[in-house]
C-alpha positions in Angstrom: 6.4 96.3 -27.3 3.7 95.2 -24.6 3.0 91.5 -25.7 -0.6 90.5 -25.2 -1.6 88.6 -21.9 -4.8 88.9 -19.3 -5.9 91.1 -16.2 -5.3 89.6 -12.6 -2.6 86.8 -12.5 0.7 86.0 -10.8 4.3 85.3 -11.1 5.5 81.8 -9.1 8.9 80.5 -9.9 9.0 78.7 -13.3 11.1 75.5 -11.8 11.2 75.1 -15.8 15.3 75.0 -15.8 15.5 71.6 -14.5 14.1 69.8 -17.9 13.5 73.0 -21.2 17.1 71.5 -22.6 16.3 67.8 -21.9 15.3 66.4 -25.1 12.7 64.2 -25.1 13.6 60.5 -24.5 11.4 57.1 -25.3 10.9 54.7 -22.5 9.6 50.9 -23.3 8.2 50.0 -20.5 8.8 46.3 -18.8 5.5 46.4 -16.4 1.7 45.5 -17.4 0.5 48.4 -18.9 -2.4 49.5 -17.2 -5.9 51.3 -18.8 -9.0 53.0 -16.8 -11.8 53.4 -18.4 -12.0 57.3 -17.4 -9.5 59.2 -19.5 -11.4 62.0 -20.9 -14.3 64.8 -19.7 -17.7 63.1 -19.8 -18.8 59.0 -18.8 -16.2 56.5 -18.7 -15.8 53.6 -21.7 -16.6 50.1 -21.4 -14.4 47.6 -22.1 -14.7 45.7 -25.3 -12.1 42.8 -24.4 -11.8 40.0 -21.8 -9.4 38.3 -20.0 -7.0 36.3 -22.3 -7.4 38.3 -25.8 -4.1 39.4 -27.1 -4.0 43.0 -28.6 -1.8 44.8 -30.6 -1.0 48.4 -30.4 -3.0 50.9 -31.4 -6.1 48.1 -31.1 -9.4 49.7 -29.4 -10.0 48.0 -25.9 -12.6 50.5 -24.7 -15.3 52.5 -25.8 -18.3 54.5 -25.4 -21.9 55.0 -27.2 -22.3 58.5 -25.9 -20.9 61.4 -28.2 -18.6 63.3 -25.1 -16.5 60.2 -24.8 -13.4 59.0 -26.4 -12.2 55.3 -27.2 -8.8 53.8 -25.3 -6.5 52.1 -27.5 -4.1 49.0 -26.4 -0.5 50.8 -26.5 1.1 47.9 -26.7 1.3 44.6 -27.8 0.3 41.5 -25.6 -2.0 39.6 -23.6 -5.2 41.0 -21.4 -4.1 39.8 -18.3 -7.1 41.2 -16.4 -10.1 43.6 -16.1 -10.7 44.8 -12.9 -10.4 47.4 -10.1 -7.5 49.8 -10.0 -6.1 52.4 -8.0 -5.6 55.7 -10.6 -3.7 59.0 -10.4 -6.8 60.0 -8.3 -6.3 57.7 -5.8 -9.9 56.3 -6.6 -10.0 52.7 -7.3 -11.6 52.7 -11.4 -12.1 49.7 -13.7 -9.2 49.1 -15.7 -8.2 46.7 -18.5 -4.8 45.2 -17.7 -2.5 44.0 -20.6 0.7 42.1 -20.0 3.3 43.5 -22.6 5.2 41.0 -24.9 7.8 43.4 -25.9 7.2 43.4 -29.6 5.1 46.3 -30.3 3.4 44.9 -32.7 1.4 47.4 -33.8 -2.9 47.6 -35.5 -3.8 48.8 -38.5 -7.5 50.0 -37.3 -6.7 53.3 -38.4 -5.6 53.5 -41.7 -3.5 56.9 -43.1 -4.3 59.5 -45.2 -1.7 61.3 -46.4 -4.3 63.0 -49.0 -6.3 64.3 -45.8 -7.1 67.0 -48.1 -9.4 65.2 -50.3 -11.7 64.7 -47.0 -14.6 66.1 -45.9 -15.0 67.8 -42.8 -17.3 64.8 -41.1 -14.8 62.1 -42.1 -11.3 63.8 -40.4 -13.6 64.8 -37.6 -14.6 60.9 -37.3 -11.3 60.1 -37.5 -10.2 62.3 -35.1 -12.9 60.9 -32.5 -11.8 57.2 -33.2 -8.4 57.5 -33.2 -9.6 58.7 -28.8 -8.0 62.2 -29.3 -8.8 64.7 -26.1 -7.3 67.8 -24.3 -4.0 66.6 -24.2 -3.1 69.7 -21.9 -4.7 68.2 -18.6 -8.4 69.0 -19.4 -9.1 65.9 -21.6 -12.3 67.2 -23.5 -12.8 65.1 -26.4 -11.2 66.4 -29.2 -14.2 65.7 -32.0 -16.6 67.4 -29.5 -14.6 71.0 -30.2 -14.4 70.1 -33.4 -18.5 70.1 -33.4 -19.8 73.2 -32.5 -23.5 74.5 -33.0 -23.9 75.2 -36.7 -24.9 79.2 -35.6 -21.5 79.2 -34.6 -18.8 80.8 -36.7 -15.3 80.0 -35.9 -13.3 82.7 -36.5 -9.9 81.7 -34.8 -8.2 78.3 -33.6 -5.7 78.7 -31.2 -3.1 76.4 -30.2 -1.7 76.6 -26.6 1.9 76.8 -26.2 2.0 79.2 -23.5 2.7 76.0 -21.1 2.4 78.6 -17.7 2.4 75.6 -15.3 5.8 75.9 -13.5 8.3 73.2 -13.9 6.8 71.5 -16.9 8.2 71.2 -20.4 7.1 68.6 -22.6 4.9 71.5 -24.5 7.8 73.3 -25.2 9.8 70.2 -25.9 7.2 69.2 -28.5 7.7 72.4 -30.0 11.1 72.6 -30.8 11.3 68.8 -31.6 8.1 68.3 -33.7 6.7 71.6 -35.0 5.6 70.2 -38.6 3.3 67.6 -37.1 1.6 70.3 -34.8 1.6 73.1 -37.6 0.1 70.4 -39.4 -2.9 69.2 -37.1 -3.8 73.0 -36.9 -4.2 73.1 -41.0 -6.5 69.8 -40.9 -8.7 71.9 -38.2 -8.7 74.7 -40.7 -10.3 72.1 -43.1 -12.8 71.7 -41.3 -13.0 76.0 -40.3 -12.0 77.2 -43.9 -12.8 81.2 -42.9 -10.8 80.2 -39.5 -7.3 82.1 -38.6 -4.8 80.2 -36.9 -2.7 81.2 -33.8 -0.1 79.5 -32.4 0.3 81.7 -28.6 3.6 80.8 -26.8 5.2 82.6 -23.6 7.8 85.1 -24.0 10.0 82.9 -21.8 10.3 80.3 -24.7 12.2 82.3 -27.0 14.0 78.8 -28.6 10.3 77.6 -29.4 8.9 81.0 -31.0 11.4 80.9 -33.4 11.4 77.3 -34.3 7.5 77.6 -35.1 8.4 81.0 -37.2 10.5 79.5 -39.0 8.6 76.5 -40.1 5.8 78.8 -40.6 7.9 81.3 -43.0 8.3 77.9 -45.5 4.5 77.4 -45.6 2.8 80.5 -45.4 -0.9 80.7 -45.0 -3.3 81.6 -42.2 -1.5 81.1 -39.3 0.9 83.2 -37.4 2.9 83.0 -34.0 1.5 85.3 -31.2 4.1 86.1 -28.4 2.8 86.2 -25.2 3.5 88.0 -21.6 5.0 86.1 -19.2 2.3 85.3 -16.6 0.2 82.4 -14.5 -2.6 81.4 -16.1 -2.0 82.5 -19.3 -2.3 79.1 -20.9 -5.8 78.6 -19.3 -8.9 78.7 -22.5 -10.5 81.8 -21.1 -6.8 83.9 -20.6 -5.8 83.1 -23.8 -9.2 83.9 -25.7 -9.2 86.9 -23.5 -5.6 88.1 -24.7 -6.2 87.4 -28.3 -9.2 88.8 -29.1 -9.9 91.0 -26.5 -13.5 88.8 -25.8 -14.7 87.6 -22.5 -16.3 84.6 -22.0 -19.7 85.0 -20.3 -20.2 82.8 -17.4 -22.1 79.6 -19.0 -20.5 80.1 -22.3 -18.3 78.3 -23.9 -15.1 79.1 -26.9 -17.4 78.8 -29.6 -19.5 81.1 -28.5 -17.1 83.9 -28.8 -16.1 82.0 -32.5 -12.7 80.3 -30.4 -11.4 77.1 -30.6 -8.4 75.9 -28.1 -6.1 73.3 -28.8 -2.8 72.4 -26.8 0.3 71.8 -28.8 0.1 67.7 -28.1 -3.4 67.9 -29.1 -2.3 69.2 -33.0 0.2 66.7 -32.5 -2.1 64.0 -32.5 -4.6 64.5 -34.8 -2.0 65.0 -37.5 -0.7 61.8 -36.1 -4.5 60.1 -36.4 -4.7 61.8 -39.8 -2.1 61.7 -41.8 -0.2 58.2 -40.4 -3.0 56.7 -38.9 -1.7 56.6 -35.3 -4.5 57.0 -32.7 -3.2 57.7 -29.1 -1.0 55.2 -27.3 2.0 57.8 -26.4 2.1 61.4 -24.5 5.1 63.1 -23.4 5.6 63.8 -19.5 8.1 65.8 -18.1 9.4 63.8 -15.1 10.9 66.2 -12.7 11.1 68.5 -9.0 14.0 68.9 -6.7 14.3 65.3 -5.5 14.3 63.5 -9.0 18.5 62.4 -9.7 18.0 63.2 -13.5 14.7 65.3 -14.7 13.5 64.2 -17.7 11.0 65.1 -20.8 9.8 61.6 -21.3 7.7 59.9 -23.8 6.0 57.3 -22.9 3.4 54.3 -23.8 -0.4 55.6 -22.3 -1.3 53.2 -19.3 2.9 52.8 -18.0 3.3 52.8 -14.5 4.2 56.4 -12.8 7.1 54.4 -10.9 8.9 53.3 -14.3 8.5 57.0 -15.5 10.5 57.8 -12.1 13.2 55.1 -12.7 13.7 56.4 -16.2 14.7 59.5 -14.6 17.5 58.3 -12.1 14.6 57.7 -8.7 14.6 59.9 -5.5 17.8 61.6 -4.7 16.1 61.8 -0.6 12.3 60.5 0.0 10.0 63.1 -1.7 7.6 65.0 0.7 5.0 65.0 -1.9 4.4 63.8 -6.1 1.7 65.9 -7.6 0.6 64.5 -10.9 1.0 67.9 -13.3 2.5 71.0 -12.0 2.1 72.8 -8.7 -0.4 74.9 -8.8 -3.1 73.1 -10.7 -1.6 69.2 -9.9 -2.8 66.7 -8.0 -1.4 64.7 -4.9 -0.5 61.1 -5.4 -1.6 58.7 -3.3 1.2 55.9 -5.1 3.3 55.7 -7.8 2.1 52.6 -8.5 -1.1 54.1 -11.0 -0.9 54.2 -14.9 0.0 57.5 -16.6 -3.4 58.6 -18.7 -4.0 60.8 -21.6 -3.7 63.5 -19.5 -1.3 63.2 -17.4 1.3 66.0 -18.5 4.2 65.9 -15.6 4.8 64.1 -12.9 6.4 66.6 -10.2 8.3 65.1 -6.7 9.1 68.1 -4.1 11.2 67.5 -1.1 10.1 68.9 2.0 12.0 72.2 1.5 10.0 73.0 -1.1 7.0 71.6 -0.6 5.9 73.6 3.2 2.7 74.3 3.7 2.8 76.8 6.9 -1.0 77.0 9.1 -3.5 78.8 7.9 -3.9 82.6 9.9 -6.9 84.8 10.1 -7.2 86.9 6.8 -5.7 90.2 6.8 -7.7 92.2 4.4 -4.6 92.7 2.0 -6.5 92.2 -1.9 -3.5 90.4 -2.7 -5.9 87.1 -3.7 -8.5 89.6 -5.8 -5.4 91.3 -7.6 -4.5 87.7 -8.4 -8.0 86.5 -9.7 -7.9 86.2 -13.3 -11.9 85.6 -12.9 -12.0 88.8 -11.2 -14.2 87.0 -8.3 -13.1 88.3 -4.3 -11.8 84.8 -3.2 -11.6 85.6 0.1 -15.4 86.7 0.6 -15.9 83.3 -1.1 -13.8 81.4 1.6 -15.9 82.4 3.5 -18.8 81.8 2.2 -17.7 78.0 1.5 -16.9 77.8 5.7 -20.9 78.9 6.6 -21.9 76.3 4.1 -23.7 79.6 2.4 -23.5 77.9 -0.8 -26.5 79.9 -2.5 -24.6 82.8 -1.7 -21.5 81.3 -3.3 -23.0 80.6 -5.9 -24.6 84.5 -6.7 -20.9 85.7 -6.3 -19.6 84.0 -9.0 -18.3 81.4 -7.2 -18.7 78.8 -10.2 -16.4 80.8 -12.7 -13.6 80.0 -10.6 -11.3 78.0 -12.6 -9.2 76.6 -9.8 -5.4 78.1 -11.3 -4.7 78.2 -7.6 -3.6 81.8 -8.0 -5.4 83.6 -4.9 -3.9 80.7 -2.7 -0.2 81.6 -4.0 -0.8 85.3 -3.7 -2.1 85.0 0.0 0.1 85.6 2.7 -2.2 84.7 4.9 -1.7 80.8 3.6 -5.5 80.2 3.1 -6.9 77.2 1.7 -8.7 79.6 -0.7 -8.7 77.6 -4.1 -9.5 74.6 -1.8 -12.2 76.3 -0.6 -13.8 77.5 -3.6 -13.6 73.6 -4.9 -15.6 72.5 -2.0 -17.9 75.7 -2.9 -18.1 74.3 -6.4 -19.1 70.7 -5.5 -21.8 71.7 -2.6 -23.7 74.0 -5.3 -23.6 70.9 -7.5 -24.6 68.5 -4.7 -27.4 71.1 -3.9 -28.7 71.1 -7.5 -28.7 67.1 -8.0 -31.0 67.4 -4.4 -33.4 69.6 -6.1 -33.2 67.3 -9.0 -34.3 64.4 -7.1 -36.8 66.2 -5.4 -38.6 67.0 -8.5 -38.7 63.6 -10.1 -39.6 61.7 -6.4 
């Protein structure tokens, strides 16, 4: 049977082997705990405490008036030893609220539980959701009550949850999966509440064989609208558009968004935590991380308090076997460099990967050799290499008309090219210029 997947794509090695039998492992941490104010898609929060106020867990210590935002809760217990400037995953220095942990864990009772969730109304688990600072738990971080809020001319006909987890080396989707299927079966029925004509799909890779049939079989002792799609093997199946694409056969226009085509897409942690929010009145203040790479002693699926320093993560998991070449914060194609490992884990942060050099070579660029290797790739079916070009004559007009924005940045042309171009690089750079080029014209207008 041919299982359901995308056009364009590749096929890197998984790395997955080190940590898809490690079960997942709590870690308290014994550092300040350590919150910037930027953890989600849209303007950062504010703090709402000061130097010297003792929190609990689960307590709110950030927020923000506009509706794409999502609040930070304390995830710990202790004193606010400081608000200030921080260096972050990004390597930017960000405000920060800095709380000093006591070791208790004592925990808030903000958010109170409702077992009876059913007896709610749409708006109320949708304003739970948004205060209990749910977001993409996947690595995009879109606030999760913002999904949840679509036009009312649009009709949601499926929500799918994304267990594909196509990033090589990472596991702690899968992990959650075989660990914890009833809490993620069960944030997918509250969504359902609130899209009652809505079908339910939970899509998983066929290389997770272990998780497909732990989620059937939970499923087969509820019944109901929801059903497990098996999916092809391939990078970047788990991205929104790919699996929207392999579902329902429906493209997203450029501009458009999910709901547009009547999808909603959820990761696996994300269901996780709004049955969490919902039903035991837990907001966020824990993600799992898979802790791993070539030059960690003992890889590890790990799950730890929101704001812990990326160093205790890495001692939890034995240190560095040699000195590692390079620690990308995710996975390798889509992750980011670290600057240090002294910088909080964040709602998104979904692995923490440390390569030696052996695996981590990045040979010179060469000329390109005309091969189509990075348009077979494309899951966007742009010509990546016409746009690296573009991007290098600052033609970014140009870039622009030839679909340069609908790149998603998977990083697939740059694996495909044996040429070793910069090409996913380059059509980030091509992505910021046409947006610097558009605030210009913006300014231009109003002065």
């Amino acid at each position: 049977m041919t299982l359901p997947t995308f056009k364009g794509g590749v096929h890197p090695p998984d790395g997955k082997s080190l940590t898809e039998s490690k079960e997942i492992e709590v870690l308290q941490p014994v550092k300040d705990l350590v919150y910037p104010m930027s953890q989600h898609l849209g303007p950062p929060c504010s703090p709402i405490v000061k130097k010297g106020d003792r929190v609990l867990a689960g307590m709110k210590i950030a927020d923000s008036d506009t509706f794409v935002s999502a609040p930070i809760m304390a995830s710990v217990s202790g004193m606010v030893k400081d608000v200030g400037m921080r260096m972050t995953i990004s390597g930017g220095m960000e405000t920060c609220v800095v709380v000093e942990n006591d070791g208790r864990y004592e925990h808030s009772s903000e958010l109170l539980p409702h077992p009876d969730y059913e007896s709610l109304d749409p708006k109320e688990l949708i304003r739970i959701i948004r205060e209990a600072g749910i977001v993409g738990m996947g690595g995009a971080t879109f606030p999760t009550h913002v999904k949840l809020s679509p036009p009312p001319d649009r009709k949601i006909k499926w929500i799918i949850v994304n267990g594909a987890e196509c990033e090589p080396f990472l596991n702690c989707d899968n992990r959650l999966m075989l660990e914890h299927p009833e809490p993620i079966i069960g944030g997918l029925e509250i969504c359902m509440r609130i899209f009652p004509d809505a079908e339910g799909i939970i899509a998983i890779e066929n290389n997770k064989p272990e998780s497909i049939k732990r989620m059937e079989g939970e499923l087969s002792e509820r019944g109901g609208r929801i059903r497990v799609v098996p999916h092809a093997v391939k990078y970047p199946q788990g991205a929104e558009k790919m699996l929207i694409y392999s579902i329902t056969g429906q493209e997203i226009p450029p501009g458009a968004l999910p709901a547009d085509v009547g999808c909603i897409v959820f990761n696996v942690s994300t269901m996780e935590h709004i049955w969490l929010a919902v039903v035991e009145g837990i907001p966020v203040i824990e993600r799992v991380v898979s802790v791993t790479g070539d030059v960690i002693a003992n890889p590890k699926n790990i799950s730890a308090p929101i704001g812990t320093c990326i160093r205790e993560l890495i001692d939890c998991a034995g240190g560095f076997t040699e000195e590692p070449a390079k620690v990308l914060s995710g996975g390798p194609m889509m992750g980011i460099s670290m600057r240090s490992i002294d910088v909080p884990t964040v709602k998104g942060t979904s692995g923490i990967l440390a390569l030696s050099a052996r695996s981590s070579i990045c040979p010179p660029e060469s000329n390109c050799i005309r091969c189509g290797r990075c348009i077979e790739g494309c899951p966007m079916g742009l010509v990546p290499t016409n746009l690296d070009k573009l991007v290098r004559l600052r033609e970014y007009s140009e870039f622009e008309s030839g679909g340069g924005m609908n790149c998603i940045e998977c990083g697939s042309c740059t694996y495909a090219c044996p040429a070793f171009r910069h090409l996913t690089q380059s059509c980030r750079d091509g992505k910021a210029g046409v947006m610097a080029a558009r605030r210009r014209e913006q300014a231009l207008k109003k002065g």
